[in-house]
C-alpha positions as CSV (number, residue, x, y, z in Angstrom):
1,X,-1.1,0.3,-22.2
2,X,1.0,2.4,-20.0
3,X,3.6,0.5,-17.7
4,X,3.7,1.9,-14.3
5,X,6.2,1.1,-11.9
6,X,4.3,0.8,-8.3
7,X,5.8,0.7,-4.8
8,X,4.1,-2.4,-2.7
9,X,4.4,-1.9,0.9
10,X,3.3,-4.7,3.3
11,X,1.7,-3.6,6.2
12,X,3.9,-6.7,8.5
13,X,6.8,-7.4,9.2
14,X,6.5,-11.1,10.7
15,X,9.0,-13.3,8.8
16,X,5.8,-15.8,8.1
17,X,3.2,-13.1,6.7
18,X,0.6,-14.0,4.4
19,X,-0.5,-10.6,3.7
20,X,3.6,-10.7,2.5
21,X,2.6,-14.3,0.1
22,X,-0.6,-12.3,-1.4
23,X,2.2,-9.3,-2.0
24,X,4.4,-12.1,-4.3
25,X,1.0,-13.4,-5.6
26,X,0.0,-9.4,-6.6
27,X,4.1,-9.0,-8.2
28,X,3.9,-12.5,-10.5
29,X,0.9,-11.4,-11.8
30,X,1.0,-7.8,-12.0
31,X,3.3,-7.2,-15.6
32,X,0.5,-9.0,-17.2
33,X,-2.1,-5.5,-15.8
34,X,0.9,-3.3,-17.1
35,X,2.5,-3.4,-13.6
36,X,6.0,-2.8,-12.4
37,X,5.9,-4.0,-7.9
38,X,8.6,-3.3,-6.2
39,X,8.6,-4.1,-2.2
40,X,9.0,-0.5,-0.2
41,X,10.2,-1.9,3.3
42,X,9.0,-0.5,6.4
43,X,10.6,-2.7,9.1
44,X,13.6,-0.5,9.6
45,X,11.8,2.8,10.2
46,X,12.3,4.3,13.5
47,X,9.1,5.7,15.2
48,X,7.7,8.6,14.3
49,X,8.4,11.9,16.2
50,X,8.7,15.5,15.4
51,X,11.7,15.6,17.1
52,X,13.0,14.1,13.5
53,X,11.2,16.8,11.7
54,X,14.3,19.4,11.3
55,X,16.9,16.2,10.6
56,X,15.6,13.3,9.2
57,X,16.9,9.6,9.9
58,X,18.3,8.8,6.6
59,X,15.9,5.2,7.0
60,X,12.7,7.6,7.2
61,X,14.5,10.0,4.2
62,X,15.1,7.1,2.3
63,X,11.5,5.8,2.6
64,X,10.2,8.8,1.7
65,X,12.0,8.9,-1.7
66,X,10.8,5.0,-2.1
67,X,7.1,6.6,-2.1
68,X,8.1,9.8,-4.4
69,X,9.8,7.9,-7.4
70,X,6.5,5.6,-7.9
71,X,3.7,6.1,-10.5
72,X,1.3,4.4,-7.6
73,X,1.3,2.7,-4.5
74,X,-0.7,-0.4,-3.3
75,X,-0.7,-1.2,0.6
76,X,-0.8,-4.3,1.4
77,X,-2.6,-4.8,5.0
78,X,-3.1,-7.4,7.5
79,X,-6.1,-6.5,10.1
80,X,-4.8,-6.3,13.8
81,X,-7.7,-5.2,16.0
82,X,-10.1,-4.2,13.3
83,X,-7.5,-1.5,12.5
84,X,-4.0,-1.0,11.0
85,X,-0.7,-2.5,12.0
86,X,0.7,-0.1,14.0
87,X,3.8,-0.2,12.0
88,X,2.1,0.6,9.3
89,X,0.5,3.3,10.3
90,X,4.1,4.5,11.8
91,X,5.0,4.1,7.8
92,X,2.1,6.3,6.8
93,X,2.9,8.6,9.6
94,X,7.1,9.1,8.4
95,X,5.6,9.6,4.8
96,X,3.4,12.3,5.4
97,X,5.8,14.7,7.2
98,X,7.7,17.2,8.2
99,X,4.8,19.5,7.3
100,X,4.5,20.5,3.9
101,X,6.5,17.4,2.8
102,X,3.7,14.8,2.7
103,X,5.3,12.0,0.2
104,X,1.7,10.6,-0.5
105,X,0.0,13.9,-1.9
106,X,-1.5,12.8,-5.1
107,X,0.2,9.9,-5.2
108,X,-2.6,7.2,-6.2
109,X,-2.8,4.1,-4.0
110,X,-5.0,0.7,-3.9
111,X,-5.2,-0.8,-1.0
112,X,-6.0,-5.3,-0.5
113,X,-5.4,-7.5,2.4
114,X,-5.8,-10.9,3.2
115,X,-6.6,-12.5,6.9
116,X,-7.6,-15.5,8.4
117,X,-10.8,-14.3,9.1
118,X,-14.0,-14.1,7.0
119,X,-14.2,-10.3,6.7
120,X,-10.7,-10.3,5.0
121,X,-8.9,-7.0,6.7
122,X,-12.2,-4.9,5.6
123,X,-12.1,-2.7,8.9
124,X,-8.8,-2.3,8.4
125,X,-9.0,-1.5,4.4
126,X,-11.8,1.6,6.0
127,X,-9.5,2.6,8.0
128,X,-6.6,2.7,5.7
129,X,-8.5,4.5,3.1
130,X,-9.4,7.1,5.6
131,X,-6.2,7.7,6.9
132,X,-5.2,8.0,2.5
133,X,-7.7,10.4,2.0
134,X,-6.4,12.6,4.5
135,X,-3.1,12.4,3.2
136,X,-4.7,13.6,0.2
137,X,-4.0,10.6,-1.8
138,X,-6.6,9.0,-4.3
139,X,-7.4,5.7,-3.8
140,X,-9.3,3.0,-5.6
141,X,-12.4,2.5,-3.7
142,X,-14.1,-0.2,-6.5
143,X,-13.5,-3.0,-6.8
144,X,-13.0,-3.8,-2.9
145,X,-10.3,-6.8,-2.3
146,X,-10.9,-8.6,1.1
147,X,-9.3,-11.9,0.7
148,X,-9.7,-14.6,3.3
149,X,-6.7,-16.9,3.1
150,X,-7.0,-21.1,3.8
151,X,-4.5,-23.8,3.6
152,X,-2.1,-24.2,-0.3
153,X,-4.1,-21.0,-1.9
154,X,-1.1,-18.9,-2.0
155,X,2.4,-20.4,-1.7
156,X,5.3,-19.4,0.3
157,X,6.8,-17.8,-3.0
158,X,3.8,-16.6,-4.2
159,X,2.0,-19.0,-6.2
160,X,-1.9,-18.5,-6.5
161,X,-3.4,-22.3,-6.5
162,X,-7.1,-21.3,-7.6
163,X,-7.8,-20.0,-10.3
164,X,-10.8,-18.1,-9.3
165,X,-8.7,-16.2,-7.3
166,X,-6.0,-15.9,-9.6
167,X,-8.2,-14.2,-12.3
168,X,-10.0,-11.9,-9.2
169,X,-6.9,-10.5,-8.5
170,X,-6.1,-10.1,-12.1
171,X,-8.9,-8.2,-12.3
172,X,-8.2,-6.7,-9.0
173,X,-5.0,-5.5,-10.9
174,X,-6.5,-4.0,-14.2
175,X,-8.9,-1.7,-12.0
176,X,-5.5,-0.7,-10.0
177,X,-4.2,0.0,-13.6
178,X,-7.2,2.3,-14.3
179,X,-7.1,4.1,-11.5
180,X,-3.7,5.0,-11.6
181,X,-4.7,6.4,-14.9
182,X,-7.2,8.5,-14.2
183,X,-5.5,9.9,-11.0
184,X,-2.3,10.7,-12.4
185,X,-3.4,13.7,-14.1
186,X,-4.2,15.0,-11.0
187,X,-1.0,14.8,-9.4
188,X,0.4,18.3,-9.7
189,X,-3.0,20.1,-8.5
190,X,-2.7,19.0,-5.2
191,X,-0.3,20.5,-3.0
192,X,1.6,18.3,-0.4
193,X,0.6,20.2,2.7
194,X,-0.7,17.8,4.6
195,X,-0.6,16.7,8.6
196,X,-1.1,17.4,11.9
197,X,0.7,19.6,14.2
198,X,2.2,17.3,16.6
């Protein structure tokens, strides 16, 4: 089995994030799916503008490169308003220009989230995944992962209590495995032109 080493970024940055637990959770378990997580922060990034695009902040630059030097990426997303943090999407935006430098071109990505709330981040998983296939990024649509979170199921550092869930997103882990797989190939036919003129 291939090892790939995968950039994790967590779509908050609140200090008591359980979206950020599930992302421990996903990095204790994930050498046993032939996974490498490291955390790609995003807290630091200024706000997008195209006033950056001829000099890039070095935080933004630096980003970027995070994004570039992983096999895959898995997004990690809390549900704010049935959509995206916006500092996330900020995140997606920094990646994805100046124009023809879009760091998530053929880069595959799985996306999971965990919430509160009984639908488990799944409008914001939609519209992650759309906002990813613009960037022309593959991304594991099957299995879906829409976790709803209660009391002691994931500790502060990461601990998974249940083992239903534990082996779910074990599982969870060997289809992100198998994805990255069978995008990879595809990586060099698709050209990183992609955005918006803003």
């Amino acid at each position: 089995m291939t090892t790939y080493d995968v950039g994790v970024i967590v779509g908050s940055i609140s200090s008591t994030s359980i979206n950020r637990r599930l992302a421990r959770a996903l990095t204790a378990l994930a050498p046993q799916a032939g996974l490498r997580l490291t955390d790609i922060p995003i807290g630091n990034l200024p706000m997008y503008s195209a006033d950056h695009d001829s000099a890039i902040p070095s935080e933004a630059a630096e980003f970027k490169r995070a994004i570039e030097a992983s096999d895959a990426i898995i997004v990690v997303t809390p549900e704010y308003n049935r959509s995206v943090p916006g500092v996330l999407k900020n995140a997606l935006d920094t990646a994805s220009r100046p124009w023809g430098d879009n760091s998530f071109a053929g880069k595959p990505t799985a996306v999971i989230g965990v919430s509160v709330g009984v639908i488990g981040t799944a409008a914001a998983q939609q519209h992650l995944r759309n906002i990813l296939g613009f960037l022309a990024s593959p991304t594991l649509t099957q299995p879906e992962a829409y976790l709803q979170i209660r009391e002691g199921l994931i500790t502060d550092d990461g601990i998974v209590t249940d083992e239903g869930t534990a082996d779910f997103l074990m599982s969870w882990l060997m289809a992100a495995h198998e994805h990255f797989d069978r995008a990879r190939p595809a990586v060099e036919a698709i050209p990183s032109v992609t955005g918006s003129a803003a």
